[in-house]
Every structure is written in C-alpha cells, then in structure tokens.
Backbone bond lengths (Angstrom), bond angles and torsions (degrees), N, CA, C in turn:
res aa  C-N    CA-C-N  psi(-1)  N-CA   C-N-CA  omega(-1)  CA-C   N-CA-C  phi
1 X - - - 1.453 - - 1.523 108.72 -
2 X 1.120 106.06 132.11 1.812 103.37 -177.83 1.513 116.22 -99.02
3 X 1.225 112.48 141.05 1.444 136.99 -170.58 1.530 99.06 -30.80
4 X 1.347 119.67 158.31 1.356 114.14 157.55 1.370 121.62 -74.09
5 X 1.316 133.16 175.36 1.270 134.55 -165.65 1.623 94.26 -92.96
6 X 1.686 120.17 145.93 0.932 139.65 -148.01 1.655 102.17 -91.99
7 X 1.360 133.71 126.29 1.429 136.43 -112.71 1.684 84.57 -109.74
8 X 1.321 114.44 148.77 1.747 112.92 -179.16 1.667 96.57 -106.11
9 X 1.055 120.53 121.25 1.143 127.63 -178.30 2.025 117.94 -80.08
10 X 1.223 139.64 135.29 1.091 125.02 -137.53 1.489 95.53 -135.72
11 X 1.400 165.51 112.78 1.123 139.50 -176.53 1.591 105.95 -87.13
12 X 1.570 113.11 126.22 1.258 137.48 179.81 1.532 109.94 -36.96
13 X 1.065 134.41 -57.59 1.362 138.66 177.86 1.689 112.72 -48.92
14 X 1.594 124.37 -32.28 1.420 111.38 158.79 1.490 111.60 -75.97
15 X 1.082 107.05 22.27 1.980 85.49 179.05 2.172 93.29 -121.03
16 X 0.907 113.04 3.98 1.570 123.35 179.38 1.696 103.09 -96.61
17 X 1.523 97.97 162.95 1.533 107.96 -177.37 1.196 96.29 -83.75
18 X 1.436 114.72 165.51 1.370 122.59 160.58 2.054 114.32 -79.88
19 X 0.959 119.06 -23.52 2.000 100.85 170.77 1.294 114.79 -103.17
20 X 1.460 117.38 -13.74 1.500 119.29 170.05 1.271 137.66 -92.02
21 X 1.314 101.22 -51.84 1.209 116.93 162.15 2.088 112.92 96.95
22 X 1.522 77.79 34.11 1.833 109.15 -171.74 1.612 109.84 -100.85
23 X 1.099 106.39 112.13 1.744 92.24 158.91 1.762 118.82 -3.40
24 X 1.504 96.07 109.67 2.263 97.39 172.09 1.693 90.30 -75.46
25 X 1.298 117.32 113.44 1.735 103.32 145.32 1.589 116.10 -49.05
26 X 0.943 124.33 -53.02 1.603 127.75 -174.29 2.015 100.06 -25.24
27 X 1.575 74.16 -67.82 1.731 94.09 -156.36 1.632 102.71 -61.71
28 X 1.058 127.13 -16.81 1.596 145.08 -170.51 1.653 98.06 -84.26
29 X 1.339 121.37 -56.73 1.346 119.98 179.45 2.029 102.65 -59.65
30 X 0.942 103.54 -58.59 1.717 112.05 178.59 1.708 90.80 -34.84
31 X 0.933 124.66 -68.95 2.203 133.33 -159.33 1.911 84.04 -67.04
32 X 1.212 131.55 -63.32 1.736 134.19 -172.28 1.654 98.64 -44.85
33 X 1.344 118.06 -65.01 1.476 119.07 160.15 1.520 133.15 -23.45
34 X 1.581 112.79 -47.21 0.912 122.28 -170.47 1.734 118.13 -84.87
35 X 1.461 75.70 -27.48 1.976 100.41 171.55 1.350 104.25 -62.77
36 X 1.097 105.87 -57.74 1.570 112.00 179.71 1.609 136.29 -46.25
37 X 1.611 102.31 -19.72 1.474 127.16 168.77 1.396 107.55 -91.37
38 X 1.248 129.41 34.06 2.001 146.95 -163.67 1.138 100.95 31.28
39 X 1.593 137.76 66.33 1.470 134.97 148.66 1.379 121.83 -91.89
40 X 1.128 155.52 134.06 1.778 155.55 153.62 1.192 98.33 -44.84
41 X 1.133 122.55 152.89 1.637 130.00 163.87 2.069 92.64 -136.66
42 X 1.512 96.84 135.38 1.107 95.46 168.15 2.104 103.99 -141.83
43 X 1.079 108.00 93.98 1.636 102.30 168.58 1.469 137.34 -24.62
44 X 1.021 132.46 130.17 1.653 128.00 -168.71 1.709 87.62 -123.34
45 X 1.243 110.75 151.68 1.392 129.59 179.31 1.049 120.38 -160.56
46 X 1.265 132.69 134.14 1.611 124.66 166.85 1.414 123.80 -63.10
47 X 1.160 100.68 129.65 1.693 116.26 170.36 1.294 129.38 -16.58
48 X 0.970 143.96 121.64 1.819 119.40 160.69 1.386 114.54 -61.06
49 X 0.875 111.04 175.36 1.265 131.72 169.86 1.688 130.08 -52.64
50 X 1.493 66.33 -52.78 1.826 85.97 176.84 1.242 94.14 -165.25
51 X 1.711 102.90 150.43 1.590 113.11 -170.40 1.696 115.39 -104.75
52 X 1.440 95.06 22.05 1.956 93.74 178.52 1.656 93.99 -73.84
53 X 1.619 99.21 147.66 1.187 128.62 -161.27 2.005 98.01 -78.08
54 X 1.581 101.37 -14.24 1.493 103.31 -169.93 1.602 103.73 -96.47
55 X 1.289 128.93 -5.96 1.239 136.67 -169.30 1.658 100.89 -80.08
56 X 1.253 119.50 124.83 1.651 114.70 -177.56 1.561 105.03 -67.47
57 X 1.237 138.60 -27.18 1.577 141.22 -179.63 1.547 104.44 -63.78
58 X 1.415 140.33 -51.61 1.208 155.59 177.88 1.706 92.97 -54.43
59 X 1.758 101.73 -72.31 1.309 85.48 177.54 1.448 159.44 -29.07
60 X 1.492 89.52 -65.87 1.563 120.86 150.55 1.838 107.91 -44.07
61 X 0.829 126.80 -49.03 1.875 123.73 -178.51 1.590 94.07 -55.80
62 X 1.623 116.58 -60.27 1.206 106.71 -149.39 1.779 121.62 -67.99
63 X 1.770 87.82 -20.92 2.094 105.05 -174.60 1.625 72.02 -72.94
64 X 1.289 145.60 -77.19 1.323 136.63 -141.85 1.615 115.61 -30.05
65 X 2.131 94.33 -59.65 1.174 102.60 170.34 1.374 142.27 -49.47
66 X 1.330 109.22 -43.62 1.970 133.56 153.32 1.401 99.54 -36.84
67 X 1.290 127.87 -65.88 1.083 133.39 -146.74 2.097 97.61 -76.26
68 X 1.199 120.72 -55.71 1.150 111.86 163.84 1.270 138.17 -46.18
69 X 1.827 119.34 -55.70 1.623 121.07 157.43 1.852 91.41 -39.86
70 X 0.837 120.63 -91.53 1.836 119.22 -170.95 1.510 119.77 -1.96
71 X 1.248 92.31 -67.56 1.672 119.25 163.66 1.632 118.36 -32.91
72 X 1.199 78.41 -75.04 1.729 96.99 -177.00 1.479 109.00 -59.13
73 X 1.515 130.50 -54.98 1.460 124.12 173.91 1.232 113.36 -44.68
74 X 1.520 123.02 -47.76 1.351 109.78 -160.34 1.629 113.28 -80.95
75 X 1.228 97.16 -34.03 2.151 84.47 162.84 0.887 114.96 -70.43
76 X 1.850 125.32 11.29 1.557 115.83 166.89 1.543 133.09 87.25
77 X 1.654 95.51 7.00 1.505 127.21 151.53 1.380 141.38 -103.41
78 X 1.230 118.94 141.63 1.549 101.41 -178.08 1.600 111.71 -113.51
79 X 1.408 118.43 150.58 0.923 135.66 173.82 1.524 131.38 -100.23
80 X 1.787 112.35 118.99 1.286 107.83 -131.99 1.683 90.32 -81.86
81 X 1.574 112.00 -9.03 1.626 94.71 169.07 1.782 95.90 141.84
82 X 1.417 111.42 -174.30 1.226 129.70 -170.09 1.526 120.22 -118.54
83 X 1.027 121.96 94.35 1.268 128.96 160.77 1.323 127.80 -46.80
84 X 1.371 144.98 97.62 1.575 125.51 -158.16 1.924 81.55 -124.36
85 X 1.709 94.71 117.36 1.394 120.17 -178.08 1.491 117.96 -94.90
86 X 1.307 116.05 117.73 2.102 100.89 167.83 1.260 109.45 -51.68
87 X 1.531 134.33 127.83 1.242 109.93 168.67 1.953 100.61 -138.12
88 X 1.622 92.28 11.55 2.041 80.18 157.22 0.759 149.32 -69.58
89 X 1.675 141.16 -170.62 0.666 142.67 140.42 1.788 127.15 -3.49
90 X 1.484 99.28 -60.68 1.677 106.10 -162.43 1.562 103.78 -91.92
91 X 1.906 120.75 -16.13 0.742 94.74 -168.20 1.689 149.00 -86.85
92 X 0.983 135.59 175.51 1.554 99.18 -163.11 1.369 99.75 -109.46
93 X 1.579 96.82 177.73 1.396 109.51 -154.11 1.613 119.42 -87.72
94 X 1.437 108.78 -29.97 1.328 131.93 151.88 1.469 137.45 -34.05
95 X 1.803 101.69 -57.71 1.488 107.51 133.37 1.228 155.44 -13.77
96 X 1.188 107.50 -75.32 1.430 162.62 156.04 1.941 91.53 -22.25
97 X 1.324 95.71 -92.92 1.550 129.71 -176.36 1.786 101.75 -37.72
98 X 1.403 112.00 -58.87 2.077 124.95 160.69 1.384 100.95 -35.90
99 X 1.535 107.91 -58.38 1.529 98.01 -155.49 1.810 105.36 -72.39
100 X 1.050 122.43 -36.57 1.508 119.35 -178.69 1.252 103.03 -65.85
101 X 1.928 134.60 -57.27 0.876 138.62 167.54 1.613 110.75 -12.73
102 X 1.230 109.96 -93.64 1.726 142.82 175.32 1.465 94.86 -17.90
103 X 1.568 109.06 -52.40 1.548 106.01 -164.26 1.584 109.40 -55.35
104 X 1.895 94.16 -46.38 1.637 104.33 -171.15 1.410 115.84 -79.50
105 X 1.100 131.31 -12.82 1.488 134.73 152.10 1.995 113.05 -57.70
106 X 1.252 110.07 -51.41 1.479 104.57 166.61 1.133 142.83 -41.09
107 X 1.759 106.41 -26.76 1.385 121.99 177.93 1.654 96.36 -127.45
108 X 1.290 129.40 48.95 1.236 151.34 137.54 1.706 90.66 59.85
109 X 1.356 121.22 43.97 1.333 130.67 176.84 1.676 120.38 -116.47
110 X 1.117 110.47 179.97 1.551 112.40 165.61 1.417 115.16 -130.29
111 X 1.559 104.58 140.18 1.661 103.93 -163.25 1.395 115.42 -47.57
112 X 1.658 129.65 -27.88 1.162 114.31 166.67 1.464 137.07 -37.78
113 X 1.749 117.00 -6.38 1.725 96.54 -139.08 1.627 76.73 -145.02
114 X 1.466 115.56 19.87 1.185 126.25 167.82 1.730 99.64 -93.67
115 X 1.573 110.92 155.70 1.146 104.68 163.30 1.833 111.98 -139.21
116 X 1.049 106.38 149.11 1.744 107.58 -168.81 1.680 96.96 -113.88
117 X 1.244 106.53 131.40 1.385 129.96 -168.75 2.034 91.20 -112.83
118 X 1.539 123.27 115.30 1.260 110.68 -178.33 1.742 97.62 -174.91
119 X 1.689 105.94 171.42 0.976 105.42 169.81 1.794 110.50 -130.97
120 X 1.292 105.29 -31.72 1.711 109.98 178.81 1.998 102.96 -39.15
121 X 0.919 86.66 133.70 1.962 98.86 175.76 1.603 94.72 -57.35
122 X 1.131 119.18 -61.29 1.782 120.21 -147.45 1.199 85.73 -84.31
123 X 0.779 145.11 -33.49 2.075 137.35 169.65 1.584 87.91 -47.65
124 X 1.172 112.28 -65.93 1.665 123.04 -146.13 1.585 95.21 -68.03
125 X 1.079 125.11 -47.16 1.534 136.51 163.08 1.451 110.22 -28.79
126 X 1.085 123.51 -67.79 1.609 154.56 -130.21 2.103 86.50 -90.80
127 X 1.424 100.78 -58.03 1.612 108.22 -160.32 1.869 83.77 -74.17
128 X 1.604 152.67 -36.28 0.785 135.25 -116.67 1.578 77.23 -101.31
129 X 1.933 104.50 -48.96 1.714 89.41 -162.55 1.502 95.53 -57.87
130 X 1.136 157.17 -50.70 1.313 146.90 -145.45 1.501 95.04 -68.31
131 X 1.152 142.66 -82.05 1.285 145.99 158.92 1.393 98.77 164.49
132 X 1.333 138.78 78.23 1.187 140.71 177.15 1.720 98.20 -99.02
133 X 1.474 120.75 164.26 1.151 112.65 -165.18 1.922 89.17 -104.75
134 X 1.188 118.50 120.73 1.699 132.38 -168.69 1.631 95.78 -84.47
135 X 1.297 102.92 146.34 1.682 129.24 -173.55 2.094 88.56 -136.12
136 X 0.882 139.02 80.33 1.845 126.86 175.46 1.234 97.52 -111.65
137 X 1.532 92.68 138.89 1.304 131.11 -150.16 1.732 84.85 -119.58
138 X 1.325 116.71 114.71 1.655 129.99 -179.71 1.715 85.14 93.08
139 X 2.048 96.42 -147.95 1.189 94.31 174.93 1.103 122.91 -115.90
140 X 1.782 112.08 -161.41 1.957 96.89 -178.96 1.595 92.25 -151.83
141 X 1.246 115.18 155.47 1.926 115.13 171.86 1.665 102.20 -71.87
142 X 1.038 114.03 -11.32 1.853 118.48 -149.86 1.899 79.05 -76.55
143 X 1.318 120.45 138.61 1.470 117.77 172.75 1.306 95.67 -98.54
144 X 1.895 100.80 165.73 1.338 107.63 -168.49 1.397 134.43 48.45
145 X 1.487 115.66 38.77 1.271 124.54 178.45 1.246 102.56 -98.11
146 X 1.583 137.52 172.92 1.282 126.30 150.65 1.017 104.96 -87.97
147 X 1.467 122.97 171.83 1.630 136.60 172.08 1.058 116.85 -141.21
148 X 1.342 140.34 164.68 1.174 129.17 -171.85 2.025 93.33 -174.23
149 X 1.638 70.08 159.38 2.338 76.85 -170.31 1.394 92.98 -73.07
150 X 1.257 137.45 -73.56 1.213 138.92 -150.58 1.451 126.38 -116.49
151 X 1.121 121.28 175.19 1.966 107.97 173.11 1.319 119.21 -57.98
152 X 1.940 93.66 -54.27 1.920 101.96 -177.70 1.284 97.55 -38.81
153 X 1.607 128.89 -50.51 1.514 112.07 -153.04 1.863 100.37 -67.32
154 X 1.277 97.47 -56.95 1.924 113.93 -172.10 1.483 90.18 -36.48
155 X 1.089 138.02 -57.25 2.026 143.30 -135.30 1.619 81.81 -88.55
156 X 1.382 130.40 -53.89 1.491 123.30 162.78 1.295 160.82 -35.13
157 X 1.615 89.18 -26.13 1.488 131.10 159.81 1.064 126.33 -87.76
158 X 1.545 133.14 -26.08 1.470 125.45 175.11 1.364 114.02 -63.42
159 X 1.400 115.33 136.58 1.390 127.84 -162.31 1.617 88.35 -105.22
C-alpha cells in the first residue's frame, strides 16, 4: 500500500477574513478545490502562549480549529488537522525542525517533499531552515523563493 501523498501545509491566517478574523469561505472553497485534485492540507499556526483551557487565546485557537474541521466537512472535505508551530522569538530551532520532521514521518514522507503555502516571515524562516518546499504569498528576504500574489495562484503551483 503506498504512503499517502505528502501533506501541503497552509498557514491558518490566509484562510481568515481580514476585519474578523473568522474563517473566509471564499478562501476555504479555493484549499476544498485543491483537495479535490488528491492533495493533504494540513494548517500551521502559531502556538499560544499557553495551553490552559481557561486562557481566552487557547480558547479562541481551539473554536478556530472546530470551526475549520466544520468548514471543511461540509464542502465535503476533510481536514487533516492543525499544526500549532513555535515560531517566536524564544522559540528554538531544534523544535521547530521535530515538529516538521514528526509531521513528515506521519505521512510516511520526508520534510523535503512537503510544501508550505504562507506568508508570516518566521513561519517562512522556520520551514526554510528545515527544507520544506516554500509557496510565499507577498514577499520574503529568503532568495530564490517563489512568490506569488495570492493562494489561488500558490494552491496552482504545487507540483
């Protein structure tokens, strides 16, 4: 039986509106689409702070997450889940490197053959030392990256 296909990683903040900060349906159908051409989608997000269940930031992550599986089922896709990445200041790089690792061992891959669809710098930072294959959305200092204006275009480009 052969491995599953090697998961495109998506950063959570392009799939939100810009004044709310709610799941975009728009941008959600664009990623369901893309599913639909046999790709994984797996979300990357930054960490909270802290993971007590009483902290409103934790909170807020976890309705986000609800709210996406939700999303995603009902156009009749599933979403293989949420990655929540250190990507501050403090966090280290070692980490960092496990957590992408871990991901690409799950889907019986190697971090090379993953690709990260994003625009945050320290995401883009974080996936580059590991060697994830970069999709950035605006621009980036990192040379030889691709770039691209929007998702439709980035989700178009994964090979």
């Amino acid at each position: 039986m052969a491995a599953p296909a090697a998961p495109t990683l998506i950063e959570r903040s392009l799939l939100l509106g810009r004044g709310d900060h709610s799941p975009d349906t728009p941008c959600i159908e664009k990623v369901v689409s893309f599913q639909r051409r046999g790709h994984r989608v797996l979300l990357v997000a930054p960490r909270p702070a802290g993971w007590r269940p009483t902290r409103r930031s934790v909170d807020h992550d976890l309705a986000l997450q609800q709210q996406f599986h939700q999303l995603f089922t009902r156009a009749g896709a599933e979403l293989d889940g949420v990655l929540y990445l250190g990507t501050g200041l403090f966090s280290r790089k070692n980490r960092q490197k496990n957590e992408f690792e871990q991901t690409a061992r799950r889907y019986g891959r190697n971090v090379d053959e993953m690709t990260l669809i994003g625009s945050d710098q320290s995401l883009i930072e974080a996936a580059d030392r590991v060697g994830l294959k970069l999709h950035v959305i605006g621009s980036t200092p990192i040379p030889n990256i691709p770039t691209f204006e929007d998702l439709k275009t980035a989700l178009a480009n994964v090979g």
